[in-house]
Each structure stands twice: as C-alpha cells, then as structure tokens.
N, C-alpha and C positions, 0 to 999 in steps of 0.2 A: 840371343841367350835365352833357354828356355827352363833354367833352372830358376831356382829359388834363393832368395841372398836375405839376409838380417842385417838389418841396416841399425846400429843401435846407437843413439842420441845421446848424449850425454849432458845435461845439462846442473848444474852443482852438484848435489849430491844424487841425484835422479837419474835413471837411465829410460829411454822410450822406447822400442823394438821396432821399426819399421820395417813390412814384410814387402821385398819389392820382387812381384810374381810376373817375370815374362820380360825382365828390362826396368820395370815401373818409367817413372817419370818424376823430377824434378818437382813438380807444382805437388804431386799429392805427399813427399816428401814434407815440406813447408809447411802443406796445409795442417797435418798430422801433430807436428811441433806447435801450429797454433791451437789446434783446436786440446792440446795436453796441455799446456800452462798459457792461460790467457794473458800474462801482465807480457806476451809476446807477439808482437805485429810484425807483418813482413815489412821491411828494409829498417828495422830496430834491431836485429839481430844477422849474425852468418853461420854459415854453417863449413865447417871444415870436417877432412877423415885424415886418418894416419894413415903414412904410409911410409914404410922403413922406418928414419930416424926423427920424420917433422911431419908437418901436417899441407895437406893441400885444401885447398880454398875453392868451394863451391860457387861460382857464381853466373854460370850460365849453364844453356844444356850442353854445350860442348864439353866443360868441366866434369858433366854428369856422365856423358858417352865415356870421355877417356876412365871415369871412373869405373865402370859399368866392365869397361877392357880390362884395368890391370887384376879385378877380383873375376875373373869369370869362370876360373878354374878355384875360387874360395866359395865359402856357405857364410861368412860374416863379416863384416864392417866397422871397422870401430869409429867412430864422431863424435864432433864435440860441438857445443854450441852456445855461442861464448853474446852476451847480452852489448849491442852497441850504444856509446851514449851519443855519438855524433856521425848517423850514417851517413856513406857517399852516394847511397844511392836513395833515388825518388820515386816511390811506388806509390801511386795513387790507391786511397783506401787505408782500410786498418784488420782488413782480413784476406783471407788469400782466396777465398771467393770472389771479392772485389775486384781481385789483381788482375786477373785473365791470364793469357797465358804467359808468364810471368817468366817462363823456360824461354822462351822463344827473342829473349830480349838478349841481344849482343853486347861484347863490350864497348865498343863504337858506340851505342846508343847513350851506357856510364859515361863517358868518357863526355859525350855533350851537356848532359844531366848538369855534372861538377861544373862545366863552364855557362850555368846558366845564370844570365842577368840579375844578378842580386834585387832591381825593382820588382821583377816577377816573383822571386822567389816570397818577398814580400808580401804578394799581394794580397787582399782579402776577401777575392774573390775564391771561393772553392773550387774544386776541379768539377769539369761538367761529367755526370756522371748517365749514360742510358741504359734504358730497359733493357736493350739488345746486348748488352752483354751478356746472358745468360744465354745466347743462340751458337755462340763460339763456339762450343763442344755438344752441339747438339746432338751431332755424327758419330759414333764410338767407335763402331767399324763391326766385324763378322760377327754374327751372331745375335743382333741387336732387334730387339721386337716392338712390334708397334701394334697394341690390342685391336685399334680402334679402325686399323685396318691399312689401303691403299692412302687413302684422303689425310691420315694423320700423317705417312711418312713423306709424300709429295707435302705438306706444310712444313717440316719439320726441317726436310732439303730445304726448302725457299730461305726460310730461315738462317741456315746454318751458311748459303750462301751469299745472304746481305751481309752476314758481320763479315765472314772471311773476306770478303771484296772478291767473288768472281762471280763471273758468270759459266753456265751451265748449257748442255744442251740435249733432249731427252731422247735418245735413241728408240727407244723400246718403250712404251706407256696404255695400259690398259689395265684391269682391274686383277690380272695375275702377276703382273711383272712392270717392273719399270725398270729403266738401264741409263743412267746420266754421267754425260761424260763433259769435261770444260772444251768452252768454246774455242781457246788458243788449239791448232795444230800442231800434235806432235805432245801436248804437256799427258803426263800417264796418271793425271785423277781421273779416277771414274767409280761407280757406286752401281752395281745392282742387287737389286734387290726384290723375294719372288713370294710368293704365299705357299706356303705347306700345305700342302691340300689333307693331310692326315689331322691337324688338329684345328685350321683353318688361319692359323697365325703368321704374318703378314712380318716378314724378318730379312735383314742384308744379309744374301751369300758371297759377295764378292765385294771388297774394298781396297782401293791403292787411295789412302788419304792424304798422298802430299803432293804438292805442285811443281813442274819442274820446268815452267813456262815464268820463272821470273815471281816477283815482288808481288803481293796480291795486297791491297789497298782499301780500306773500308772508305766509300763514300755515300754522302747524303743523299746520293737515286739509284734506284736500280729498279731494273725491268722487272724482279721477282717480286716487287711490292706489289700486292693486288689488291682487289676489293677483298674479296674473301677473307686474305690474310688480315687485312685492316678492319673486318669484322667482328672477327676471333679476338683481336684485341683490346677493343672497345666493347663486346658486351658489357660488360660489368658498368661501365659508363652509363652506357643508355639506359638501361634498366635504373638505374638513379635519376639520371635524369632526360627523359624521354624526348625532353624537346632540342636535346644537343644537335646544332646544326653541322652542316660540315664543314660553316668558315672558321668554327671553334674546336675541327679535328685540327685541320691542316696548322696552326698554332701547335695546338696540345700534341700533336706528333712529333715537329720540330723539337718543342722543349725535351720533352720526356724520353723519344727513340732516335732523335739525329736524322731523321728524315724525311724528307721535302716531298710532297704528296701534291700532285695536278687535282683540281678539284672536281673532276669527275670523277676519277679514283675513290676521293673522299665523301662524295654523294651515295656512291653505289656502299660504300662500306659501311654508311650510315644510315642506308635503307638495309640492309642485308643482316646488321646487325639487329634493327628493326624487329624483321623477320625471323630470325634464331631463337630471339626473345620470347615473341608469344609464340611462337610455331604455327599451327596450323589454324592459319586464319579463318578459311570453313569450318571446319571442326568446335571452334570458340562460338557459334550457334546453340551447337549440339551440347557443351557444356551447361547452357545456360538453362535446361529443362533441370538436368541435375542439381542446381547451384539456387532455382528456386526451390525446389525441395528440401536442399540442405539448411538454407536458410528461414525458411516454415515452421524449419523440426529443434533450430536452435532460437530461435527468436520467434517462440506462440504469438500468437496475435498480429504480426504483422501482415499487410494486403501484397501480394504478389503476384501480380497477375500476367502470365505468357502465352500469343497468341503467334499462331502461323497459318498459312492457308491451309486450308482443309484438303486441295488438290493437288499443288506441287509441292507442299509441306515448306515453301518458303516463308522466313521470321516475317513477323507482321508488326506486332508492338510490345512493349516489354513496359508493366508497369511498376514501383517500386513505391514501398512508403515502409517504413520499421516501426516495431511495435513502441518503441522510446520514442520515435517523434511523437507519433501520435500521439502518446498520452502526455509528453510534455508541451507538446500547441494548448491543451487547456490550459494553462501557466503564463500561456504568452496572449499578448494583446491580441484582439479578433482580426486581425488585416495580412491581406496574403497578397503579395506580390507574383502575378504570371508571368513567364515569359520563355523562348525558345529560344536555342544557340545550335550553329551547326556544328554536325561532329565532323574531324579530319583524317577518318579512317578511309576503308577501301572501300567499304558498302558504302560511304558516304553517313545520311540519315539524320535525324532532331531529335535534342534531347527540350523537352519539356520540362518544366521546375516551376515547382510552390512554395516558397519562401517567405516569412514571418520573421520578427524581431522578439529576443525576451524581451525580460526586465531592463536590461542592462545595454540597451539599441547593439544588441549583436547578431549576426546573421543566426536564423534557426531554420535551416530546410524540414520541408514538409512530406513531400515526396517528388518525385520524377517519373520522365518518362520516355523512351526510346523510340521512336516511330521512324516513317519514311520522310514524312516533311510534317510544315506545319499549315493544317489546313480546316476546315471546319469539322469533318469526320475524325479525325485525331484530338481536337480540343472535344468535340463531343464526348468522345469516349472516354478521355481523362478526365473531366469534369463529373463525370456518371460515377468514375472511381474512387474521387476523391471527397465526392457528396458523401456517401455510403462509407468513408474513413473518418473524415471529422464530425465531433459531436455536435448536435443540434444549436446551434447560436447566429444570432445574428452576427458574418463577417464583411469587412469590406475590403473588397478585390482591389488592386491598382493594376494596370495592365496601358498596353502601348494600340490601342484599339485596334488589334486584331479583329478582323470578319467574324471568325468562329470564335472570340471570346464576348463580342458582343451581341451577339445573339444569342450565346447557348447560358451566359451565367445569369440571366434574368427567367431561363426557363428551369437550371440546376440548381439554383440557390433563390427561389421567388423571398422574397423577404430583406436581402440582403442589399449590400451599397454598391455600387461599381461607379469607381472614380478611372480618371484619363489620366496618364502622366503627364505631368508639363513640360519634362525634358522633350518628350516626343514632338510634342505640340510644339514647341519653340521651332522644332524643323519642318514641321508641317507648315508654320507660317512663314518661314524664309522661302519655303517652295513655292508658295501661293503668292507669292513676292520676287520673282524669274530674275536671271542674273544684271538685266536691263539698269535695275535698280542698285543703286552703289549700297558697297557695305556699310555703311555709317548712318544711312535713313534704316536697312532691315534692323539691324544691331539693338535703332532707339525705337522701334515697333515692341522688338521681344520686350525691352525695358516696358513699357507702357501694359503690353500684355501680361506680363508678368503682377505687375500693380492690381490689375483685374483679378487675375486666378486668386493672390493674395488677401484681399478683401475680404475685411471680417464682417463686412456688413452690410446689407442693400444698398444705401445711402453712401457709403464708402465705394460700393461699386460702381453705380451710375455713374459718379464723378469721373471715375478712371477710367469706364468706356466713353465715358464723352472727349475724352484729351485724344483715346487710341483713334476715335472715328474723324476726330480733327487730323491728326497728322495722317492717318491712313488712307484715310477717304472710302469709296466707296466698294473700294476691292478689301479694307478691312471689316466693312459691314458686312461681306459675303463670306468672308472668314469665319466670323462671329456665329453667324448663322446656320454655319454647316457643321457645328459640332454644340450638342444640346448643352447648355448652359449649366444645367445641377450634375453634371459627372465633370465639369473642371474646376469650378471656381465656389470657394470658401461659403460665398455669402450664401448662396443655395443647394449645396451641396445636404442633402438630409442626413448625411450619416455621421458617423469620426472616420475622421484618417488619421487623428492619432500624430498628428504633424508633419505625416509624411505625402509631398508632394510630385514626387516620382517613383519608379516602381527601379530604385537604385540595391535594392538588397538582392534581388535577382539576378541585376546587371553585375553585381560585387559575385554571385552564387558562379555565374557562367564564369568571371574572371578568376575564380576559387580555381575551380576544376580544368584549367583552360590546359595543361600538361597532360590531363586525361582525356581529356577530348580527341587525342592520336592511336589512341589505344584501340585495339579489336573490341567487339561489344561486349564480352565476357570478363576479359580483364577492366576496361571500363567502369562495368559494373562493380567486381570487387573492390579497385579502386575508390570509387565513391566508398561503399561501407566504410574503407577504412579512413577512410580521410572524417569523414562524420563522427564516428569512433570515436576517433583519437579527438577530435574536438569536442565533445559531450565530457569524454573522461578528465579532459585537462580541466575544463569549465567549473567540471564536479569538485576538482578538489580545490581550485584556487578560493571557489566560492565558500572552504571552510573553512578560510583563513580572517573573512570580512567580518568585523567585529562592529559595521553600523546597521541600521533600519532601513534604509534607501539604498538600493544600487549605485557604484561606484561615480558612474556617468551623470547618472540624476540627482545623485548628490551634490555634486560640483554642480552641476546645473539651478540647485536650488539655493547655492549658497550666495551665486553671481545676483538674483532674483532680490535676494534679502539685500543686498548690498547695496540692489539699484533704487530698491522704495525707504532708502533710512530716512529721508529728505521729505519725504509726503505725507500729507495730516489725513484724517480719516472722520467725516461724519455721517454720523448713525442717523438714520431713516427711523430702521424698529429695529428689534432684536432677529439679528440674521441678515439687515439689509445697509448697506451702508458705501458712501461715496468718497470716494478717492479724488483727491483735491492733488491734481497733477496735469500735464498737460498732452491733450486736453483730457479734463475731467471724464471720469471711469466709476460705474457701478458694479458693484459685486453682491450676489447672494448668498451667502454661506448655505442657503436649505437647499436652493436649487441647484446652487454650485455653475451659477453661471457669473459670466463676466462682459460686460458692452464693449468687451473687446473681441469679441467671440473663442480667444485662444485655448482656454477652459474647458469650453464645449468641444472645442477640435482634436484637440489632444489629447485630453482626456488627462495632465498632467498640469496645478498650478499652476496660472499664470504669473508675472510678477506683481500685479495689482492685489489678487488675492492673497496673494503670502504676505503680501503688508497688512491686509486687511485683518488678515489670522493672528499675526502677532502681534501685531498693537491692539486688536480687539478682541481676541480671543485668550491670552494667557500663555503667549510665547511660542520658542520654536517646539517646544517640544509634540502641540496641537497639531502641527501641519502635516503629522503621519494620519491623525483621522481624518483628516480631508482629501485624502489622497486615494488613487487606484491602486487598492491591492497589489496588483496587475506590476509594480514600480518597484515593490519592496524585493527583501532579498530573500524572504520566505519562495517567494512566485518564483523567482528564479532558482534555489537551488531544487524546488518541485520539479523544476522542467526538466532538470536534469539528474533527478533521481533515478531515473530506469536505465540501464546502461544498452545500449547496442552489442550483443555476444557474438563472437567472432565464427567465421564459417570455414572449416577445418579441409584443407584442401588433400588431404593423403586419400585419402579415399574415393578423391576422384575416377571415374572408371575412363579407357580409352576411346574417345570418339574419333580415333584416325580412318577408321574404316569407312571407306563412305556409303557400302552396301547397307551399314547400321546406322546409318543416320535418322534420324526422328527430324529434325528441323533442317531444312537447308538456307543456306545463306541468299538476301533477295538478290534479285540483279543489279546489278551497277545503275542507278539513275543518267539520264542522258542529263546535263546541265539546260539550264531554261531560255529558248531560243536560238536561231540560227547557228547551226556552225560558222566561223568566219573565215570562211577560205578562198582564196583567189581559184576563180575558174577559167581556163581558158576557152577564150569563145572559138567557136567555128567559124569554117572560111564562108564569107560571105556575111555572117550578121553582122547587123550594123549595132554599134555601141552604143549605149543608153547616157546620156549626159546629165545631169540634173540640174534644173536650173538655178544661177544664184539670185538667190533671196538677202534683201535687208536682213539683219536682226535686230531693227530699232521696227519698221514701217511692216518688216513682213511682205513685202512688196518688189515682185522680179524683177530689177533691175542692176544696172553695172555700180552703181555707187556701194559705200557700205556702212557700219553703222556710224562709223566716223564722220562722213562726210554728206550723212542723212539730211535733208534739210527739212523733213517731216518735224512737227510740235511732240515736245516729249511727253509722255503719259503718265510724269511727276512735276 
C-alpha cells in the first residue's frame, strides 16, 4: 500500500492524527499515543478502530496488516483508545522506546504472559534491561545514510545483527561497496549497500529486511562482537577512567549489554579504545611545543622548559613547575621531597617530582619532570632548574640516595641539608642481611636501627648503636659504615627535617598520579595541571572557612601535647630557662627555643615539654602561637594558596597529524635492562653448559643443600 491513511485516535474528548505513509507500522502508532498524553504507558492502554457496526481490537502486527487490508482503498481511520486498569498484557518498560519491537509479539506469546507464575510475577527483582536494545532497528532499509562513511555502516550492520540474533556473511566488501547476505542457505536477507560517488555519501540501495530461514534468537556471543566494536563502546569509560582493565570490561559487558566477551577480545578493546582516546600518539610530542607556549602566555612566570635533540629532533626532557607553586613553596616549610616513578605509556620514560608539605602536612608539588630514565645527567639537569625556580633559602632534600641525587645537591644547592630516607634504608639493611638469615632476627635489626635514626641525642644514640652492633655483629658495623651518619640519624643530622623521616610525600605524589602515568606524554602533562588545579582551588576555599590560628592537623596535634604534660611541674632556672620534672627529666629554653629532647629543633613545631613549659610559665594557651613557626599557622597556608594555577584553553590547538610537520619526534622505545630471556636452540654437536650446584648455606659445590648443610651457621 503506497498511499497515505489518517489514522485518528480518539482518546476522551481528544483526537490525535496519525499519518501512516507507506503501510507505517504498529510500534510508531503506540509510540505517538504516548509521546501525545504521557499519564499513557504501553500495555496500560488498547487501541481499537471501527469497522461497520463495533470495533476491532489492535493487538499485534497481524491485527495491523488485516487492518492495513480492509482500509486500503480509504484515506481515514477512525480509533479509540480506551485507558486500562488491569492489563493482560506484560511489556517490559514504561515507554515504547523501551518496548522494542513490540509489533512483532504474537498472541501465543499473551497467552503465556496471562499464565505466568504469580511468584515471578511478584518479584522484586526488575526486568533486565540492555544497552543493545537500541541496535534492533538500526537497519531502516533503502535509502538510509551513513555520513561517516563505509566503517560506520559495517558497525552499525554488526550491530543490528547481535540484537536480531543472526548471523551474516559479506559477499562483496571494500571501501565502495559492501553486499551482506545471512548465513542460512536459501533465507532472502540480504543488504547492499554502495557510496554515491557524486556527493561522496555512503547509503543502502538494496534491502530485503526479513528472514525466512526460521526463528532468529538473540544470544549472549556472537562472532560479530569485535574489539573494535567493544571500543566504540567503552570510550567514554576509559576516558574516565583510564586504568579500566579488561577483567572489569568482560563484567561491565555482561551486566550492561547481555554479552559474554573472551578476554582477548576484551584486551584488544581496551587497548583500542586506549588508542581512539588520545589519538595520535606521535603527534602528542609535537603538541607539547605548542602547550608550553600556551601555558607561558597563560600562566607569566612559570619555568617550562622543552628539549629534543638537535639532529633527529627526538623529545629529550620536559621540564614543569607553575608560577602558583613557586610562589606558594615560600609559605611552606624549607624541605623537598625527590624521587622518580616510571611512566606506562609506549615511549616508556620517568617522571621526576619535588614535593613539599604546607602548613597543614598536605602534599604541595613543586615541579616535575619528564625524561628517558633516571640517572645522573637527568637529575643534573633538573636540579640546575629547579635551583634557578626556588627562592634563595636554606632547604633540606630527603631523597632515596639516588647516584645523581647525591652528588649533584651538594654541588646545586652548597648550603643546604640532604637527609637519607629511612623507609629506604630499612631495605637496604634487610639486603645487606641475605635471605640465609630468618625473618624475625632482620625484622628486630630494622627495630634496633630504627632506635638509631630516632635519636635525639648523641648519648641517646651510642646506646642504640651499641644494642644494634650486639645483636648484628660485625656485618652490622659494615652497614653503619657505608652510609655517613649526619644524612640519617637525628642526633647528627645539622639541618631540620621538620619530623619528616622518609621522603613519603613524593612516594603519596607518584601514587596521586599513578591513573596518569598510562597516558601519552602530552595528555600527561595536562593531566597533571589539572589535577594540581583543582587541588590548590579546593584548598583555597576550604581554608576560608577555618575560623582558628593553627592549621587543622596541628591543632589537634597541639591539643594531644597539652593534654599529655597536665601532670608535670615546671622549675625555673632564670627567665627563659626552665625544667620539666617528668620522666625522664627535660630542659626547655624559651629564647632558644630548644628542648633536651631535641624534637623542637627537628621539627621545627612544639614539642610536648615545651607547650607545658609555655603555659604554666608563660600565661596560657593563648602564648603558644608566639613560639610557634609561622610556617604552621593558617595565614602560611592560605598564602600558599593564593595564586591560582589558569587553565590552558585547548581549542586552539593547531594539527600535528602530519608528520612532514613535525618539529619534535617521539624517542625510541627503550630496550628493557638486560638480557632478553629466550630459550635458544643449540646446534647439532654443542655440547650443553650444566651449572654447577652450589650450597646456599656454605656456597660450596657440592651434592648436599642448604638443609642438610653441615657447615657452622654465620648467625
């Protein structure tokens, strides 16, 4: 029927026109009645038409065809559609979008619905509902265009034939034409479909859209799921969140689309998807000349410094620091945290980071830095950048004794402190301590060593090294000896650390960004900015909310302090000097502002001796903000975060797809460090290399092992 009919609805005193052009279809019927008076849901209502003296009763597409027949020689329709309170039928959903194809439901199917087990019908579980519905009608049939070309309409097929449940098979496939016809023999679907070479548009000329090979069946796998497709679907994912692996596709598929994904499948789709993401991974080099300039021209004063080679124009190092760090590190205590993390992109490569605490011990990055690895000439150079970024003061570095950090910050920063971590060192001494030895003697070494580091006092530490050299012996006197005494431990240490005993803000810095760390080095980069950003902005306004004199953190810190000396008397020396009568016994000077416990000195924050000392001889709490480091208050901290970091406006990026325009190329892929491990096979006639077996108690070739050693043990 290729006339035109008026299908007109009647519902109270309402009437609705539907124009049905070419035959129409049942479902846009339905749809039309809901989307005109919403308080109507499909299988809440029926639809009837007149005909002669009563009305027939719509309720499948068969109903629709014979209706279709007795007007086909009329132009209108009369209907009614009458509101149900207690329908027989079960349509999943509440609009006819949800329904699917709601025509295509038999009365066979009713007829089961009505005899359905009153517990289910109960149930309070929802119907499962997936994404793939919206794939059923993906197909329209003649005429039907696809801008984006060949690659949209082969997805859109795949698609259209996971939900229907067949399979397909491509006669014809190339970038003019494609011709798909179902795998059964003898069924007459088939689709081709060709490009207009006049306006370049890529459109179905030929369609037979129904099956005549039997029942078609949606199931949970089918061959047309591909990576690709599983790409396309999960962008939006990754780009949230980047570390999405693919044991948390093959789930998130199941739930969301009804299908069961091999996890190769789901690898390649979540590399691919990867890929679509940033695009062109070369290219993201070439961004990054542009993206320091952009961010120079929005953010005056900050250091940005990008190098490549000079000959093959390959990235060399990228350095970073913003003009709101920089002036907020004056605000924060003198001590910076180094350390390197690698990145998990396709160049590979280290990011370098310098990391400080405010007022309030919260992470405050310094700047970074992007290199091939991490090695003397890369800390050189970052150290050169970062001298010439921060203002003249004496700092003290913590660092994990890197080669090139111990070398280069006594010759970049002559003046300044450089302490060891002791997380580090705790594994440096379990190594120097080989697995020979059980864990429960290394375990009470670290304890003992620790004691040491801790030590607030010469006389405090001799003791503690004399306990460690008793239980150690003489493999911990060669311990001791190989890492200089004033970069780990308290008592000799000339500088402040501020109470910080490992270089954990940098290790927290690396686990901050550790999502970015997957990223191409261009996104990366922005990345960082904005993470920084939004962490300065949030900081800025929380802190305008703080209505005391002390930071959040060191407030409670000071309050625990008062709490612990309520109990302890206090006698005066002279004015300024005075002893604390607790155990054991402790001196405090209020001019010097030291304390014989040394904590004062170290931290550079009240000890608990002294806060007793202040308010029982000084004139309460209120005194203990003058004796206190600026550096703690809430002034210091919301300075630091005065200057805000301005965002770097990406529309104006220009195209670096070309590669003839390339200014920077991407380095080469690093070989990983040391031997490939591959089995080789030998030639005919060499003879096999055996190795001989060795103790691991005696170290000595012979058949016994370390079990059944009978060598004296070297504990």
């Amino acid at each position: 029927m290729d006339s035109t009919i008026m299908f007109l609805c009647k519902y109270g005193l309402q009437i609705l026109p539907v124009r049905l052009s070419g035959g129409g279809r049942l479902k846009d019927v339905l749809s039309s009645i809901c989307n005109r008076w919403n308080n109507l849901s499909v299988g809440k209502f029926s639809v009837s038409y007149a005909y002669e003296d009563g009305y027939c009763a719509l309720q499948n597409k068969s109903d629709f065809e014979n209706m279709l027949f007795l007007f086909s020689n009329s132009d209108r329709i009369n209907a009614k559609v009458e509101e149900n309170e207690h329908s027989s039928r079960l349509i999943v959903g509440s609009t006819i979008d949800e329904v699917g194809d709601f025509d295509e439901v038999d009365d066979d199917d009713v007829e089961h619905v009505d005899r359905m087990d009153p517990a289910e019908k109960c149930s309070k579980h929802a119907e499962t509902r997936y994404l793939t519905e919206a794939w059923a009608d993906l197909i329209e049939g003649v005429g039907q265009e696809f801008p984006l070309g060949v690659k949209e309409f082969r997805a859109v097929l795949a698609k259209y034939a996971i939900e229907n449940g067949f399979m397909y098979r491509l006669v014809k496939n190339d970038q003019l034409r494609v011709t798909a016809v179902c795998v059964v023999e003898g069924c007459g679907w088939h689709v081709h479909a060709i490009i207009n070479r006049t306006n370049g548009v890529f459109h179905i000329k030929k369609c037979h859209n129904e099956h005549n090979c039997g029942s078609t069946y949606r199931t949970n796998k089918h061959k047309r799921v591909s990576s690709r497709l599983i790409a396309d679907e999960i962008a939006g994912l990754v780009e949230k969140k980047p570390k999405t692996s693919p044991i948390d596709m093959l789930d998130w598929f199941t739930d969301k689309y009804g299908l069961d994904l091999c996890y190769h499948s789901a690898w390649l789709g979540v590399e691919k998807a990867r890929g679509g993401l940033y695009g062109d991974y070369e290219g993201s080099f070439d961004r990054l000349r542009w993206y320091v300039e952009a961010a120079r021209a929005t953010n005056p004063g900050s250091v940005l410094r990008l190098e490549s080679d000079p000959v093959t124009k390959e990235f060399s190092r990228l350095f970073v620091s913003f003009d709101a760090c920089i002036k907020g590190f004056n605000y924060c205590r003198p001590f910076l945290c180094l350390d390197a993390t690698h990145l998990k992109g396709r160049f590979k490569g280290t990011l370098l980071a310098a990391t400080g605490k405010d007022a309030n011990q919260c992470l405050f990055p310094i700047a970074y830095a992007i290199c091939d690895a991490e090695n003397d000439a890369n800390w050189t150079w970052f150290l050169g950048l970062l001298r010439s970024t921060l203002s003249i003061r004496p700092i003290t570095f913590i660092t994990d004794r890197n080669a090139g950090l111990v070398n280069n910050i006594p010759v970049m920063f002559p003046g300044c402190h450089h302490a060891y971590c002791l997380y580090h060192l705790q594994f440096n001494l379990k190594d120097h301590f080989p697995g020979r030895f059980r864990q429960g003697f290394r375990n009470r070494l670290v304890e003992l060593f620790n004691k040491c580091a801790y030590a607030s006092s010469v006389s405090v530490y001799k003791a503690a090294e004399e306990e460690f050299y008793q239980y150690g012996g003489d493999k911990a006197r060669t311990f001791i000896a190989s890492v200089p005494i004033e970069h780990w431990s308290n008592a000799y240490f000339k500088g402040q650390r501020y109470g910080e005993m490992s270089s954990s803000a940098v290790e927290s810095f690396n686990n901050w960004i550790l999502k970015a760390r997957e990223m191409p080095v261009f996104y990366l980069v922005d990345e960082l900015r904005r993470k920084i950003m939004k962490q300065m902005a949030a900081r800025r306004v929380k802190s305008m909310k703080w209505n005391s004199v002390i930071c959040p953190k060191m407030d409670k810190k000071l309050a625990y302090f008062i709490n612990k000396g309520r109990s302890w008397r206090i006698i005066m020396s002279k004015v300024g000097l005075y002893e604390v009568r607790c155990l054991p016994p402790k001196v405090v000077s209020l001019e010097e502002r030291t304390c014989s416990c040394g904590k004062w000195q170290s931290t550079g924050f009240l000890c608990r001796h002294a806060v007793t000392v202040i308010i029982k001889a000084g004139g309460g709490e209120g005194s203990l903000v003058d004796h206190m480091d600026p550096l703690y208050l809430v002034d210091a901290y919301r300075r630091a975060y005065e200057e805000p970091i301005y965002p770097v406006v990406e529309s104006d990026i220009p195209d670096f797809t070309t590669e003839g325009e390339r200014v920077i190329n991407p380095p080469r892929n690093r070989r990983p460090a040391g031997r490939p491990k591959v089995k080789r096979i030998r030639s005919r006639g060499e003879e096999s290399y055996t190795r001989p077996n060795k103790c691991g108690r005696c170290h000595k070739a012979s058949k016994h092992n370390r079990r059944t050693c009978k060598e004296p043990s070297d504990v």
